[in-house]
N, C-alpha and C positions, 0 to 999 in steps of 0.2 A: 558671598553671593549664594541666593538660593540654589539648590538642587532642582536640575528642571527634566524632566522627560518624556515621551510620546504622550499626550494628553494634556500637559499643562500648559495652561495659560495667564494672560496679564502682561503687565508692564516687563517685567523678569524677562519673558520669553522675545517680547520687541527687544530689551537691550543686548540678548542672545544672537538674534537675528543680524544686530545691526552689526555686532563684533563681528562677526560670520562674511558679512558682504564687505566688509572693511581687507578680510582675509582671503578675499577673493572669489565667493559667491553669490552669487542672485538669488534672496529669497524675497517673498513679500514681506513686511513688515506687519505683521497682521496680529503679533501676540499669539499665535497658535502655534502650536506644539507639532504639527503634521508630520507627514511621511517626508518632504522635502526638507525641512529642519533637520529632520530626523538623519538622515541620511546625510545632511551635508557634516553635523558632530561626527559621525561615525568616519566620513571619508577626512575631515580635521584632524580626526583621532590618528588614524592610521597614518597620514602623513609625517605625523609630528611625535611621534614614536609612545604613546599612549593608550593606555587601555581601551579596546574597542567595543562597546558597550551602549551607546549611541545615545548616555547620559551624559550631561551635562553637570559634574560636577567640580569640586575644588580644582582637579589638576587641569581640567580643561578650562573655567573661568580663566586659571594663572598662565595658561599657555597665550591663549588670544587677548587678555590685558598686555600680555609683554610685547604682543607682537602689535599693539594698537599702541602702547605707547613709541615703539620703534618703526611704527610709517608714521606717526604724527611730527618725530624727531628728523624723520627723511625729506620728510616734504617741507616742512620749516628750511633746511640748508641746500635743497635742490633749485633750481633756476626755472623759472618758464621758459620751455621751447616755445621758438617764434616762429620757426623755419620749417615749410611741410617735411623735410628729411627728417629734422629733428623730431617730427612729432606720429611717424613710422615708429611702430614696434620695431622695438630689437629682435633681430634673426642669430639664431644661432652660430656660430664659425663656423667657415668649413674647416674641417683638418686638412691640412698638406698630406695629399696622397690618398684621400679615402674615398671612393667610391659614391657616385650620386646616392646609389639605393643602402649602403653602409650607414652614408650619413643620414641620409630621410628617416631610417630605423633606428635610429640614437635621437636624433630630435624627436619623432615619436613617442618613445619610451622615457627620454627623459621631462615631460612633462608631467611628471606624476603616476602615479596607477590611477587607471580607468577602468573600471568593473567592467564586465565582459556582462553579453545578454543574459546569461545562466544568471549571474550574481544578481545582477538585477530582477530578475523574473524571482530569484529567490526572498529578495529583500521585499517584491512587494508582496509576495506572499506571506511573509513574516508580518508585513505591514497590516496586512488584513487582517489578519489572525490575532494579534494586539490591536486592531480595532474594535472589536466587540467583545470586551470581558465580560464574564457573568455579574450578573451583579452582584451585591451583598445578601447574603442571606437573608430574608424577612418572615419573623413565622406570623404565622395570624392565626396562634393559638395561644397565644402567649397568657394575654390579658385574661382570657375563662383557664388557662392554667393555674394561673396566679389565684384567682378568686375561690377553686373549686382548694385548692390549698390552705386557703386562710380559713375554708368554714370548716376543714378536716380539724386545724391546729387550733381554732376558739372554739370549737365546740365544748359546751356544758355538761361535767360528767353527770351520767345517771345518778336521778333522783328521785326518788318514788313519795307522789304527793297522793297521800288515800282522799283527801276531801277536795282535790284538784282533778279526780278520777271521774271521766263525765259516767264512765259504765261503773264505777263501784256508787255513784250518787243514782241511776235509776235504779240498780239491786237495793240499794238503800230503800228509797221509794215504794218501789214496791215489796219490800217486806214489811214498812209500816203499814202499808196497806191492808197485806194479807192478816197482819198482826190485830190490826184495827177489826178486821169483817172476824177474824176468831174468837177476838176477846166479847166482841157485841151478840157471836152466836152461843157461845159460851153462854154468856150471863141469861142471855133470853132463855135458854134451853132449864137453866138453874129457876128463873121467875116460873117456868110454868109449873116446874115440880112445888112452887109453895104458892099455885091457885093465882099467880099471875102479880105477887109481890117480889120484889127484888131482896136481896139481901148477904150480908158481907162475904159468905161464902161464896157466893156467885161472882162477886166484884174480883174476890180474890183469885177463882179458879180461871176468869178472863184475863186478869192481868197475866196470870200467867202463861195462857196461849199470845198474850203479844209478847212476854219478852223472850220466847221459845222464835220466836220470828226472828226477834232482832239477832238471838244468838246464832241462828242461821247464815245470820248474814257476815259474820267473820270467819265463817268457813271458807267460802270465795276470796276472802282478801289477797291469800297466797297466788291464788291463779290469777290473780288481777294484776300485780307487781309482776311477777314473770310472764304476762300478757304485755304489761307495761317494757318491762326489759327486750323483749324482743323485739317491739317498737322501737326504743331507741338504737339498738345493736343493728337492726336494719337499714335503719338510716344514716349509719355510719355506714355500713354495707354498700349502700348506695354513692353516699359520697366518695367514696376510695374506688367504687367500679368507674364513676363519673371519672376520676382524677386519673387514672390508667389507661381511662382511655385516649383522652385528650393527648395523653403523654405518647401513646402509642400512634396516634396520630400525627402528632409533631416531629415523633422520628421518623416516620414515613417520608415527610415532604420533605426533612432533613438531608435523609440517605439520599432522596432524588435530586436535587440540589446540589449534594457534593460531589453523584454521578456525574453529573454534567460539568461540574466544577471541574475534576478529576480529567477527565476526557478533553476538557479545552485545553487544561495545562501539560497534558499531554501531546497534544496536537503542536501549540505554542512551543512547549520545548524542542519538538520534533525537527520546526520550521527555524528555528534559534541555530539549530546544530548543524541544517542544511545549508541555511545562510553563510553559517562559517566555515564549514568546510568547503562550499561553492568559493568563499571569498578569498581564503586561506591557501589554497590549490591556485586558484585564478591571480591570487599576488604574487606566492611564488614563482608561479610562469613566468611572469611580465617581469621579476627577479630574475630568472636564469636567463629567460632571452635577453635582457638589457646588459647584463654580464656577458654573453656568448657576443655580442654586436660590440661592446668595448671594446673587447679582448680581437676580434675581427679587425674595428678598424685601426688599434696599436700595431698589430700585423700588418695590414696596408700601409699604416703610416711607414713602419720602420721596412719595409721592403721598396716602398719609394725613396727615403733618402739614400738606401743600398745601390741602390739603380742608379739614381745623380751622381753619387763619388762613382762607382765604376764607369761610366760615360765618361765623369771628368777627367778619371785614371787614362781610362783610352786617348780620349782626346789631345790630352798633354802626350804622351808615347808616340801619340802619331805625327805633332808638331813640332817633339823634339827629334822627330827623324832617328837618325844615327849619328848624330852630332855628337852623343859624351855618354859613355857608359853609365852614368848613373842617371843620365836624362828621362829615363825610359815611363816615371811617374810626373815627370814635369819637375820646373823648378821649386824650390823653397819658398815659401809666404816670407814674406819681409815683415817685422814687427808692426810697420806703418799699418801693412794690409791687414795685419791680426787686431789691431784698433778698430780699422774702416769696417774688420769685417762684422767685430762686437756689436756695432751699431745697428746694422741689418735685422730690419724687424717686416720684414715683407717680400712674398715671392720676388715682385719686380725690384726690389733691390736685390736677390739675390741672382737674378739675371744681369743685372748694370754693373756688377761685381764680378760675373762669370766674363763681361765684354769687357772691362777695365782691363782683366789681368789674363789673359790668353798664355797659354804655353807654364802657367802653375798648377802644383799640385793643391788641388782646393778641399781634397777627400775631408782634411778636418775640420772645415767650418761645416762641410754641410750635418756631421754631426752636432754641431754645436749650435745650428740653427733648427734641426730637428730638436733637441733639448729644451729649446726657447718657444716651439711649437708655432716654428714662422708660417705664417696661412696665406692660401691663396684660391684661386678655382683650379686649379690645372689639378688632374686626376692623369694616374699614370700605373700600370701594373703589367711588370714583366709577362705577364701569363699570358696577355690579351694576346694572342698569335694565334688563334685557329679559329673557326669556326663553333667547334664545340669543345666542351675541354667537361667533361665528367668529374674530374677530382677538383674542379673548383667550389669549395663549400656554398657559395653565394647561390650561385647557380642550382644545386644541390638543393637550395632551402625554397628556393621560387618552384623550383618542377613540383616538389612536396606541397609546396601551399595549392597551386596550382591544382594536384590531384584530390587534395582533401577540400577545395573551394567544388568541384564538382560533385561529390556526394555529399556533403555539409555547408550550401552558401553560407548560412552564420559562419565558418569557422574564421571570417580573417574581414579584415574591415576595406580592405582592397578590390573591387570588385574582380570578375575572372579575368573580363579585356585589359586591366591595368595590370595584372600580374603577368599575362599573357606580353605585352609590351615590356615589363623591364627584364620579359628574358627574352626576348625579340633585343632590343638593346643592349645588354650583353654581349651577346655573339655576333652584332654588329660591331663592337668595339677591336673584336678581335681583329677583323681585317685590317685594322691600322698598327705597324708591328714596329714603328719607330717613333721615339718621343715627339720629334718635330711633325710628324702627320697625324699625331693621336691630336696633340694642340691645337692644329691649324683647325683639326675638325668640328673639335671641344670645346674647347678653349673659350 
C-alpha cells in the first residue's frame, strides 16, 4: 500500500479512512488526508503500540488489514441479537468489593487514552503549521540566466577583418581622396611650369603624392585593430557583468526563500516537539493514574473478601456457642460443600451458600471465589465508620481534584458539583458501619 500523509489524496486515502472506521472511528470518507485522519493514525498508532508519526505507512497498513480481516472473521461466526437486552452495549463488571467512584475511574481509563485539551490545542497547532508549507522554490531568472551563459560560452573569438573595418574603409576613402586632389595639384602645378603642357615628369611626381597617401593609410591600421579589440573585449565585458548580475539576483530571492523556508521548519519542528511532549506527559498520566486505580481497586477487592471470611469467622464462634473447644471457627466444609462450593460463580450464590450451611467455617471459599473474581453490586469497606476519615486515599484524590477544579476548570472532566457529590457521598457511606445496613441502603 501506498505511503499516505497530512496532504494526500485519492482513492488510497478513502481506503485509509475506510480501515479506520472499521477500527472504530468516524471519519468522512472523502479521500482527504486532513487534520481528522490525521489524528485518528496517530491515536491508532499509539493504541496499538506503533510508531507515532501520524503516517500511514507499511506497519500501520499491516496493523488495520489484520485487525479488518479479524472483525470480518468475528462477525461471520457471531449471531444476530434479536432481543433489546441483547443489543445494549456491554458495561463493564463490577468488581466484588470496589467502590462506585473506584470502578467509574477504571471504566474511565480503561477505554483508551484520550488526549487531554492541552494535547489537543497542541495537535491543532501543529495541524496548522503543516497546513501551509512554503512552496517549492521557483526562480524567474533562470531562463535570462541560461541565455546570457550560452552567448558568454559561443561567443566568436576575436578577429580582426581590415576590409570588414567600416572606420579603416572611410580612412581608406578618404586618403584616396586626398591622394587624388594631390596627385592632380601636383601635376597642374608641373603643366604650368612647361607653358601649360603636361608631361611625364608631372604624371610621375603626382603619382607619387597619391601613393604617399595611400602609405599613410597603413599607419592607422594598428590603432584600428586595437580600437577593434577593445570593441570585442568589451563586449564580452558586458556580457559577464549582464551574467553576475542576474546571478546575484537569483541569490538574493534564493536566500529570501530559504529564510522563510528555514523559519517555517523551524516553527514546524517546534510545534512537532510540543505536540509530543504535550502527548507523551499527558499519556503517561492517564498511565500512572490507571495503575494507581487498579492497584486501589485490587486493595478494595481483597480488603472486602477479608471482611466476609472474618464476619463468617465470627459468625460461626458465635453459633457454635461453647459447645466444643475447637468449635470457635465453626465446623469443617464437607467435600459435597467444596464441590457446591466450586461451582459458585455469583455474589447471590454466594449468599445461598452462606444460608445452606450456617454454623461453617467458610473462610476458604471466600478466598477462592475472590480468585475466580465472583462479581456483584454490593460494595462494602471496613473504613466506612465515620464521617470523615483523612487517610482514606479516595477521599484524599477527590478534595485534590476538587481544589485544582477551582483554580483550573479544564483540569478534570467532572464538573465542580459532581466532584463536590462523590465526596458528599463518601462520607455519607460512612454512617452505615455494618454490612447488612451498608446493603439494605446500597444494594
Amino acid at each position: 500500500m501506498a505511503t499516505l500523509r497530512y496532504g494526500s489524496r485519492g482513492d488510497e486515502v478513502k481506503n485509509l479512512q475506510n480501515a479506520l472506521n472499521q477500527a472504530g472511528y468516524q471519519l468522512d470518507v472523502d479521500g482527504q488526508y486532513g487534520q481528522k485522519t490525521q489524528a485518528a493514525v496517530r491515536d491508532y498508532q499509539q493504541k496499538n503500540g506503533l510508531a507515532v508519526d501520524g503516517v500511514a505507512g507499511d506497519n500501520t497498513w499491516a496493523a488495520l488489514n489484520k485487525q479488518s480481516v479479524s472483525a470480518q472473521a468475528q462477525a461471520q461466526t457471531n449471531t444476530q441479537a434479536t432481543s433489546p437486552a441483547a443489543q445494549e452495549p456491554a458495561r463493564a463488571p463490577q468488581l466484588t468489593g470496589v467502590s462506585d467512584y473506584t470502578h467509574e475511574k477504571i471504566s474511565g481509563l480503561e477505554n483508551g487514552y484520550q488526549p487531554s485539551a492541552r494535547v489537543l490545542q497542541a495537535q491543532a497547532y501543529l495541524d496548522q503549521a503543516q497546513r501551509n508549507p512554503v512552496a517549492e522554490y521557483q526562480s524567474q531568472y533562470d531562463d535570462q540566466i541560461n541565455a546570457a551563459y550560452q552567448k558568454i560560452v559561443g561567443r566568436e573569438p576575436f578577429n580582426y577583418n581590415l576590409n570588414g573595418d567600416m572606420l579603416y574603409q572611410q580612412y581608406k576613402q578618404q586618403a584616396i581622396e586626398n591622394g587624388r586632389l594631390a596627385m592632380m595639384d601636383t601635376m597642374g602645378q608641373a603643366a604650368a611650369l612647361n607653358g601649360g603642357y603636361g608631361s611625364s615628369y608631372g604624371q610621375a611626381v603626382g603619382q607619387q603624392q597619391y601613393n604617399e597617401y595611400l602609405r599613410n593609410l597603413n599607419d592607422v591600421v594598428p590603432d584600428l585593430y586595437n580600437a577593434a579589440y577593445q570593441r570585442w573585449q568589451g563586449e564580452g565585458d558586458d556580457l559577464m557583468q549582464r551574467y553576475s548580475m542576474l546571478r546575484d539576483q537569483e541569490a538574493q530571492d534564493y536566500n529570501r526563500w530559504n529564510d522563510q523556508y528555514n523559519r517555517q521548519q523551524a516553527e514546524l519542528d517546534r510545534a512537532q516537539r510540543n505536540y509530543e511532549s504535550e502527548r507523551d506527559f499527558d499519556y503517561n498520566t492517564q498511565l500512572t493514574e490507571r495503575e494507581y486505580w487498579q492497584g486501589r481497586a485490587a486493595q478494595e477487592q481483597d480488603d472486602y473478601w477479608k471482611n466476609l471470611a472474618a464476619q463468617a469467622q465470627a459468625a460461626g464462634s458465635g453459633r457454635s456457642g461453647g459447645g466444643g473447644g475447637s468449635g470457635s471457627k465453626g465446623k469443617k466444609p464437607t467435600k459435597a460443600m467444596r464441590e457446591e462450593a466450586a461451582r459458585v460463580m455469583t455474589m447471590e450464590g454466594v449468599e445461598a451458600f452462606e444460608n445452606a450451611y450456617p454454623g461453617y467455617d467458610l473462610s476458604e471459599f471466600y478466598e477462592d471465589w475472590s480468585n475466580k473474581g465472583v462479581q456483584n453490586g454490593v460494595i462494602f469497606r471496613d473504613d466506612y465508620t465515620t464521617t470523615a476519615n483523612d487517610n482514606d486515599p479516595v477521599e484524599q484524590e477527590i478534595k485534590a481534584q476538587i481544589a485544582q477544579k477551582k483554580t483550573d476548570p479544564s483540569s478534570s472532566s467532572l464538573s465542580l458539583a459532581q466532584l463536590e457529590a462523590e465526596l458528599q457521598a463518601i462520607q455519607e457511606r460512612r454512617r452505615y458501619t455494618t454490612l447488612s445496613d451498608y446493603n439494605n441502603r446500597y444494594r
